[in-house]
VMD Tcl script that draws the C-alpha trace (Angstrom):
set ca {
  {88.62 88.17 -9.00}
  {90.35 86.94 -12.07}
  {93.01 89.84 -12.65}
  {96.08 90.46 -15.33}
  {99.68 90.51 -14.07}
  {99.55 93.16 -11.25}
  {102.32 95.61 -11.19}
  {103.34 99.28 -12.61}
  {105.72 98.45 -15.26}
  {104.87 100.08 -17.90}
  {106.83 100.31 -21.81}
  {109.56 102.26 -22.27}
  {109.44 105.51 -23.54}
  {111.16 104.51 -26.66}
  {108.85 101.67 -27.24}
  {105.80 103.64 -26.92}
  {107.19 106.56 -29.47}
  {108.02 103.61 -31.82}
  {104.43 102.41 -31.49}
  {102.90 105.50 -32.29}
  {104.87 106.05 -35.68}
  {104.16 102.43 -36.58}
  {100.52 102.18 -35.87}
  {99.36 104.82 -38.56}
  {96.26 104.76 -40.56}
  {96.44 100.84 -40.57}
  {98.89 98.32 -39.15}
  {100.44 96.30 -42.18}
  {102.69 93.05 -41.84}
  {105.85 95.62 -42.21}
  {104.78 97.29 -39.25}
  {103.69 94.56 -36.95}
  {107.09 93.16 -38.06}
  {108.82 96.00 -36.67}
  {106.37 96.48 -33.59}
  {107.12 92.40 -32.57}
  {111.02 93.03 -32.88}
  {110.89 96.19 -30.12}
  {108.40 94.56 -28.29}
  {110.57 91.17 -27.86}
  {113.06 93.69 -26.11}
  {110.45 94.78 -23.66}
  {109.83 91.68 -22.26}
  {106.69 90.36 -20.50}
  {105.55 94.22 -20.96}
  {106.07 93.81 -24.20}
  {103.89 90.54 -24.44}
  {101.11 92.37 -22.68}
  {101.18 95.94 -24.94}
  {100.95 93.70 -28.17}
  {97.81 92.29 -26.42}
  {96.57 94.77 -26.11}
  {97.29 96.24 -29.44}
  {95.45 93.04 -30.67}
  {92.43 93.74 -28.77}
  {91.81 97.26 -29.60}
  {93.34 97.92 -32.95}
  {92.77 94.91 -34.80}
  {89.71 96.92 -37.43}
  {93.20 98.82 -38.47}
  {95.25 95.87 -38.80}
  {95.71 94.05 -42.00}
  {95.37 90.00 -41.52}
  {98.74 89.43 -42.63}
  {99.70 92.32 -39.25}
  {97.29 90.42 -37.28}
  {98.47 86.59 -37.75}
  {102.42 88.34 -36.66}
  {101.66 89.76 -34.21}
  {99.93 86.31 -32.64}
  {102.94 84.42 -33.18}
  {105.00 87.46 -31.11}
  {102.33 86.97 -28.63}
  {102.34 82.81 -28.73}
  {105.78 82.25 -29.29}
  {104.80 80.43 -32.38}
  {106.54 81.15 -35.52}
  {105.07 80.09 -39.26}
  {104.46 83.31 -41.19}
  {107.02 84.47 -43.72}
  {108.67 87.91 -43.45}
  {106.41 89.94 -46.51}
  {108.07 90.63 -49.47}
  {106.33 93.16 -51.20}
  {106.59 96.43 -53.75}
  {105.87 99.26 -51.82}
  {107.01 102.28 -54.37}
  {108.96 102.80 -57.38}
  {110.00 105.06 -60.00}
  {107.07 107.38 -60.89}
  {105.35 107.29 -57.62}
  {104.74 110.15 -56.27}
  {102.45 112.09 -53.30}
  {103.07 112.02 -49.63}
  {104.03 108.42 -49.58}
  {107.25 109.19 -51.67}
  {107.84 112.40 -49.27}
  {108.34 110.39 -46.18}
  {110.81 108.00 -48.09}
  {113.05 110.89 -48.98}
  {112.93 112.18 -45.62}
  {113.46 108.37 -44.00}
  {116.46 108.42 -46.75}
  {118.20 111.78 -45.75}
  {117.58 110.56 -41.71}
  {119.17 107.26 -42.60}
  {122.70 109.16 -44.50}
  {122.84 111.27 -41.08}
  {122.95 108.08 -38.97}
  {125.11 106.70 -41.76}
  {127.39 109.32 -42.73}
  {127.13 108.59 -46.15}
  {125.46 111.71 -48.29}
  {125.08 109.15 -51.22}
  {121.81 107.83 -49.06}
  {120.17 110.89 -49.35}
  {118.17 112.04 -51.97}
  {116.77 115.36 -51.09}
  {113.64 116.76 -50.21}
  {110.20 115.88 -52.79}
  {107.35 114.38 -53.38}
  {107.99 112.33 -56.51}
  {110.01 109.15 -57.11}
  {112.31 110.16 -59.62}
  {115.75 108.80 -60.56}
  {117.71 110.58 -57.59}
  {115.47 108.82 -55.36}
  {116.00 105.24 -57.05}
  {119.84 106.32 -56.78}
  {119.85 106.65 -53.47}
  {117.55 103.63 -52.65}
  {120.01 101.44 -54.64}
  {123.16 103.20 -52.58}
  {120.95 102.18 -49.33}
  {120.74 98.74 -50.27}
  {124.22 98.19 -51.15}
  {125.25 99.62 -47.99}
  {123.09 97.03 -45.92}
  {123.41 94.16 -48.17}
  {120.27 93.96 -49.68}
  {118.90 93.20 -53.21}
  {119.94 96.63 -54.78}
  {116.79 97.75 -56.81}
  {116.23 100.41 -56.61}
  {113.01 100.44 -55.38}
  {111.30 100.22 -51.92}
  {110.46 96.94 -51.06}
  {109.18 95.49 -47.49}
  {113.05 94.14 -46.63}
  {114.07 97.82 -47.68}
  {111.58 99.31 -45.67}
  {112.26 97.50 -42.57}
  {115.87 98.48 -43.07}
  {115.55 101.58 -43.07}
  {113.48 101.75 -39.59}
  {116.41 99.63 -38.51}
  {118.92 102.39 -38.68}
  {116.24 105.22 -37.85}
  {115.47 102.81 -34.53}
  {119.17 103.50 -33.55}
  {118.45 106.76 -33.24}
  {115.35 109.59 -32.31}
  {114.22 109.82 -36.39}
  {110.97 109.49 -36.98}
  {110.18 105.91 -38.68}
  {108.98 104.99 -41.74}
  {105.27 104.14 -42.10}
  {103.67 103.55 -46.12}
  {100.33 102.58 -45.27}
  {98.20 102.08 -48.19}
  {93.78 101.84 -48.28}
  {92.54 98.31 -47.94}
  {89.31 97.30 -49.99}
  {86.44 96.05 -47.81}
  {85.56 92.21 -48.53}
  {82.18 91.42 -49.98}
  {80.28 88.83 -50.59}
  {81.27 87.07 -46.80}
  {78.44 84.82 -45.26}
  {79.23 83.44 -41.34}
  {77.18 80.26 -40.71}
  {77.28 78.63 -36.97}
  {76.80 74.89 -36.24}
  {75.50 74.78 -32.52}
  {75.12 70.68 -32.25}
  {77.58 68.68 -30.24}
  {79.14 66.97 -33.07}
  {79.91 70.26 -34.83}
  {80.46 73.10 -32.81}
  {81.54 75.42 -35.61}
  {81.40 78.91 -37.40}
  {82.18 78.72 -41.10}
  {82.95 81.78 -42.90}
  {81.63 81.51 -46.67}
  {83.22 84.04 -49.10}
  {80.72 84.03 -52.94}
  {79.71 80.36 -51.34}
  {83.35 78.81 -50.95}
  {84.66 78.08 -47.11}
  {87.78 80.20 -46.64}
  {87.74 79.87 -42.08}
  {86.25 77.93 -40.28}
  {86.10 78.88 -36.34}
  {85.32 76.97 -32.93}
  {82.32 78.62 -31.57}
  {80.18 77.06 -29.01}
  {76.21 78.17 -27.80}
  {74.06 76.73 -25.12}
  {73.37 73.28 -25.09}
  {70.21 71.27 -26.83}
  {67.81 71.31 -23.99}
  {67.84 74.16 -21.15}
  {68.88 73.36 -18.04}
  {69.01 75.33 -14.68}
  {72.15 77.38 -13.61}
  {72.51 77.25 -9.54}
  {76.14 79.18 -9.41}
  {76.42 81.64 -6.31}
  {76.33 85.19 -8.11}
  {74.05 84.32 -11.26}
  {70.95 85.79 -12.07}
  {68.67 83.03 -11.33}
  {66.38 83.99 -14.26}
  {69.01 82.85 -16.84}
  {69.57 79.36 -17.77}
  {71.88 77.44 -19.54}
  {69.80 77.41 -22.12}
  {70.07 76.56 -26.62}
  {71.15 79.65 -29.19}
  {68.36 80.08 -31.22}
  {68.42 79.44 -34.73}
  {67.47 81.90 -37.42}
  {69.35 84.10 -39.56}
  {70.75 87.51 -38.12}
  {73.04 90.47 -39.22}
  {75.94 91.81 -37.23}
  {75.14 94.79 -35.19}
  {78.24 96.64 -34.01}
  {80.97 95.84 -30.90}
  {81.85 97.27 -27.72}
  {82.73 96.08 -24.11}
  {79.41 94.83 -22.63}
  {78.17 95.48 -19.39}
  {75.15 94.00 -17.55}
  {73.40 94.02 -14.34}
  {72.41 90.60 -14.70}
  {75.71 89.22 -13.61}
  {77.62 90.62 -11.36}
  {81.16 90.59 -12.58}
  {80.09 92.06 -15.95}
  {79.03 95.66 -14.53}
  {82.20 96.79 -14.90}
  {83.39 97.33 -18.51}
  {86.67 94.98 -19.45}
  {89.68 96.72 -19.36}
  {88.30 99.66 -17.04}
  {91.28 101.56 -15.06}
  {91.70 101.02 -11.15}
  {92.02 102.62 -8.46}
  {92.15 103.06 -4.71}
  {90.78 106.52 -3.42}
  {90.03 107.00 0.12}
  {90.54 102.94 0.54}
  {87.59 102.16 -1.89}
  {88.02 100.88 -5.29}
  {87.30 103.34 -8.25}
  {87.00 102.51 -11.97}
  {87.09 104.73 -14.83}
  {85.99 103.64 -18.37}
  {88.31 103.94 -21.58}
  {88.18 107.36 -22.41}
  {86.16 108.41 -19.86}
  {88.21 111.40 -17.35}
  {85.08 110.93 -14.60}
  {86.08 107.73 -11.92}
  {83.63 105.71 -10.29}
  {83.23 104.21 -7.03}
  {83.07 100.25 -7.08}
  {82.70 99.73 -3.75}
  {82.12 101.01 -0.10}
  {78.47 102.78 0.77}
  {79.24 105.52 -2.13}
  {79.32 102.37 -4.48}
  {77.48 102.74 -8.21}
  {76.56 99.57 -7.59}
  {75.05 100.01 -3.97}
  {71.23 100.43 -5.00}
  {71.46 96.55 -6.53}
  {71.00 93.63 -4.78}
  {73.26 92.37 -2.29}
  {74.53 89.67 -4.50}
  {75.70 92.15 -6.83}
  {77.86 94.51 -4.49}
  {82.18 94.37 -4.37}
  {84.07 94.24 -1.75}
  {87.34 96.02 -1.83}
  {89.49 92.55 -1.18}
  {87.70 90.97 -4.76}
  {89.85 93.22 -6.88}
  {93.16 92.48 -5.29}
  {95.41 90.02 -6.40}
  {98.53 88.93 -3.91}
  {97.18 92.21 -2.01}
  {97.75 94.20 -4.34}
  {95.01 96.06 -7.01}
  {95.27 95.30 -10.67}
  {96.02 98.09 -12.76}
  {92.47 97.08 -15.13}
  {89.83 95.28 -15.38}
  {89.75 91.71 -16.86}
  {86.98 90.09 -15.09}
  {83.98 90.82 -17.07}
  {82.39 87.36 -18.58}
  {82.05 88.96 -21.99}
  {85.56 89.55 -22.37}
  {86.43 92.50 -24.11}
  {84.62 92.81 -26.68}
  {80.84 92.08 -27.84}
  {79.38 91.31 -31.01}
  {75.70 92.56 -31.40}
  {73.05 91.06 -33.42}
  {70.21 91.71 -35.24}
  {67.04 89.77 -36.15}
  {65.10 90.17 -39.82}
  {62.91 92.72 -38.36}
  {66.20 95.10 -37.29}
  {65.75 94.41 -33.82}
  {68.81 93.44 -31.59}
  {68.42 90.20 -29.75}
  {69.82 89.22 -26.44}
  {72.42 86.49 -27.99}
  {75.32 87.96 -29.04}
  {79.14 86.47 -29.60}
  {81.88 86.80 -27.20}
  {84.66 85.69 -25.50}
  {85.01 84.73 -21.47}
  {87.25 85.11 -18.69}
  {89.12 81.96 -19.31}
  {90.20 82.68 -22.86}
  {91.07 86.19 -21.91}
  {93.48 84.95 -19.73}
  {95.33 82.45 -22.57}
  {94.90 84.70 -25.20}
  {96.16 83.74 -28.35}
  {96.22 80.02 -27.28}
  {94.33 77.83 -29.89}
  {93.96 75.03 -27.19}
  {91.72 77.12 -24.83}
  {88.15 74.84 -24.49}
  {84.76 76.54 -25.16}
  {82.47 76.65 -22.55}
  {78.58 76.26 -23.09}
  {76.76 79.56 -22.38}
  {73.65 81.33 -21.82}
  {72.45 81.18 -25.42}
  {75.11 83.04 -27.20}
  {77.98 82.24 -29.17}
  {81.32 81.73 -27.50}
  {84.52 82.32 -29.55}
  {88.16 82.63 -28.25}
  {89.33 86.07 -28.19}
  {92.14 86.33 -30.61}
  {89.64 84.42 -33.02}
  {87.27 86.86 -32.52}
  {89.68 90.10 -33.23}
  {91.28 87.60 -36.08}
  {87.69 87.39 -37.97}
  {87.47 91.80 -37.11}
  {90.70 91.96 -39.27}
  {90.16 89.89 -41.95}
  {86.83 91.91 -41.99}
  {84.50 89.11 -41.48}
  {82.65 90.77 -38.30}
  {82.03 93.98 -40.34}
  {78.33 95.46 -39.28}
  {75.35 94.05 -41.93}
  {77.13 90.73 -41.78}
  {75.03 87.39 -42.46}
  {75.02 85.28 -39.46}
  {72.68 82.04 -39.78}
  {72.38 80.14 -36.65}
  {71.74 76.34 -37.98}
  {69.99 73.66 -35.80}
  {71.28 71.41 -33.55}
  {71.16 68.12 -35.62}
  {72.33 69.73 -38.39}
  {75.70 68.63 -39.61}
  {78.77 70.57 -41.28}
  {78.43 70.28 -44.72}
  {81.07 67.98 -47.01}
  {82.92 70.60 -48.33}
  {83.70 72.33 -44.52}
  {84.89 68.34 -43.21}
  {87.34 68.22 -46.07}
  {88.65 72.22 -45.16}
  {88.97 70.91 -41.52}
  {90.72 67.83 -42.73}
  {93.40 69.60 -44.37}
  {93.56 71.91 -40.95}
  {95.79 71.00 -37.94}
  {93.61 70.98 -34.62}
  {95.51 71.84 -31.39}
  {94.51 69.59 -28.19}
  {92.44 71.33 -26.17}
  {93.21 73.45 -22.72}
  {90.77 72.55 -19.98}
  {90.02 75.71 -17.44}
  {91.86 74.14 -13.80}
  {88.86 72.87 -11.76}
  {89.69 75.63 -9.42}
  {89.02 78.19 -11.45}
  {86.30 80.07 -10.39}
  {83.15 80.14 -12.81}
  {84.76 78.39 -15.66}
  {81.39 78.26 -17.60}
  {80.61 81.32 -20.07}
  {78.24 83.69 -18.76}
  {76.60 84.82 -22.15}
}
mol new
graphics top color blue
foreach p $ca { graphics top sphere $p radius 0.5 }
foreach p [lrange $ca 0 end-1] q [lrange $ca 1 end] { graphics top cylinder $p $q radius 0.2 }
display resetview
């Protein structure tokens, strides 16, 4: 059973205040900025909770937030610190109330009363007087104004002590006018995103192959073959963590909480308070086939259980479509086992599936941030000898491709399930 670090570390208390006053309405680059830099102090933990932060809060993140946090997460740095104006004189509203109250918490740490400027809701020239007195103080461009360096260095002295940070989230406009086209054939193996008819992403995404062919794995639903996506245009349909019947390590919802209770393994689903049994004669499960029944010893890892779930082929999160006639079909896109485990790693190879689409996981919660996977969506499956068009070679051109990470031929069921 394919399983996450075990163990019961959790974040620190501190941490997990810190995330809470960060994470907000929405998750801007400021705050994933600040969220990396605590995180990198928590150490593997750390790694893990910004995971997991990716996987379930990326429809509040901003792409800017999102691409930050993946270098935290990958070790791989490229993005510039943002640099933007955040408020200035004339603002006013509950934005400007939480920067006079981050500026009077920030004099108390400080000791200097020139920081604070006083309890309102408008940006007025005591305000700008203390900003500038802040900035001079930590050796900033004094303006006078909040910018995103002033902002983070203001949570930098409020981190030193139990203040409250300071969050300025602002609305975000939805995107329209986004078309997602996939390329099944060998040679192309691609999802472009089209925004008014220009390529702005292009995505690996990988189907089923040309011609259907049987799949004889111990543990699959016989029924299903590997087998090609089928073309035709289609509309997004909604997410959540799939389960199935039809294969057996998919009945349990990714990221489920475990258990042992009365030496049986239990699951409960996120936000769910009711636990179920997942094995033993008391099992959910026990009224399907044999072949689709746990034993207790496939959730341990190193005898020990796994604190969740991360098993289930359609990894945590499912794409839905829809047909012209508004009826779901049984394709949908996904990620799988293998890239849940190297999450975040660009190299991870796409395996062929079922007949639906295959993406890598961070890709997937990538395209949900920048808004692309928004429900009513146009997704056009092309045909398999179709090429990418001229204009998507050239944006590939320009793009670096990593070299591919193979699944180890000991992994168990390295093909996609989907």
């Amino acid at each position: 059973m394919e399983a996450e670090a075990v163990g019961t570390k959790t974040i620190s208390p501190h941490f997990e205040r810190r995330l809470e006053e960060l994470i907000g309405a929405r998750i801007d680059a400021e705050d994933a900025i600040q969220i990396a830099e605590v995180a990198a102090g928590e150490g593997e933990i750390g790694k893990k909770t910004l995971i997991d932060l990716m996987r379930t809060q990326s429809r509040r993140m901003d792409p800017a937030a999102f691409a930050i946090l993946k270098e935290a997460v990958t070790g791989k740095g490229g993005s510039e610190a943002p640099d933007r104006l955040l408020l200035q004189l004339g603002n006013k509203g509950d934005r400007v109330g939480r920067l006079r109250d981050a500026l009077g918490a920030a004099a108390d740490v400080l000791r200097d009363k020139r920081i604070d400027a006083g309890p309102g809701r408008r940006f007025d020239a005591r305000c700008a007087v203390a900003l500038r007195a802040f900035q001079t103080r930590m050796h900033l461009p004094v303006s006078g104004r909040l910018d995103s360096a002033t902002l983070r260095g203001i949570n930098y002295v409020l981190n030193e002590s139990m203040e409250p940070l300071l969050d300025i989230d602002f609305p975000r406009r939805a995107l329209a006018g986004v078309e997602l086209h996939f390329y099944p054939g060998d040679h192309a193996r691609r999802m472009v995103v089209r925004h008014r008819g220009q390529v702005v992403d292009v995505y690996d995404m990988r189907g089923g192959p040309a011609k259907t062919t049987k799949d004889g794995r111990e543990g699959v639903n016989q029924r299903f073959k590997w087998a090609p996506t089928a073309g035709g245009s289609y509309r997004l349909a909604g997410s959540r963590a799939h389960v199935s019947a039809n294969w057996k390590k998919s009945q349990i919802p990714f990221g489920a909480e475990l258990r042992m209770h009365e030496g049986q393994v239990e699951f409960r689903n996120s936000g769910s308070k009711s636990w179920q049994r997942a094995t033993g004669a008391k099992s959910v499960f026990s009224n399907r086939s044999s072949d689709r029944q746990f034993s207790v010893e496939e959730f341990l890892v190193r005898g020990r259980l796994p604190e969740r779930y991360v098993a289930n082929d359609f990894g945590h999160e499912a794409h839905y479509l829809k047909n012209s006639r508004g009826r779901m079909v049984g394709h949908m896109i996904h990620a799988t086992p293998f890239g849940e485990r190297n999450y975040g790693d660009d190299r991870v190879a796409l395996s062929r599936s079922h007949g639906c689409e295959h993406m890598r996981p961070a890709d997937i919660d990538e395209c949900v941030a920048k808004g692309y996977f928004r429900p009513g969506r146009s997704f056009k499956v092309h045909g398999y000898g179709e090429a990418l068009p001229g204009d998507v070679a050239e944006f590939l051109a320009l793009t670096p491709q990593p070299p591919l990470l193979r699944p180890s031929p000991l992994a168990p069921l390295p093909e996609g399930e989907g």
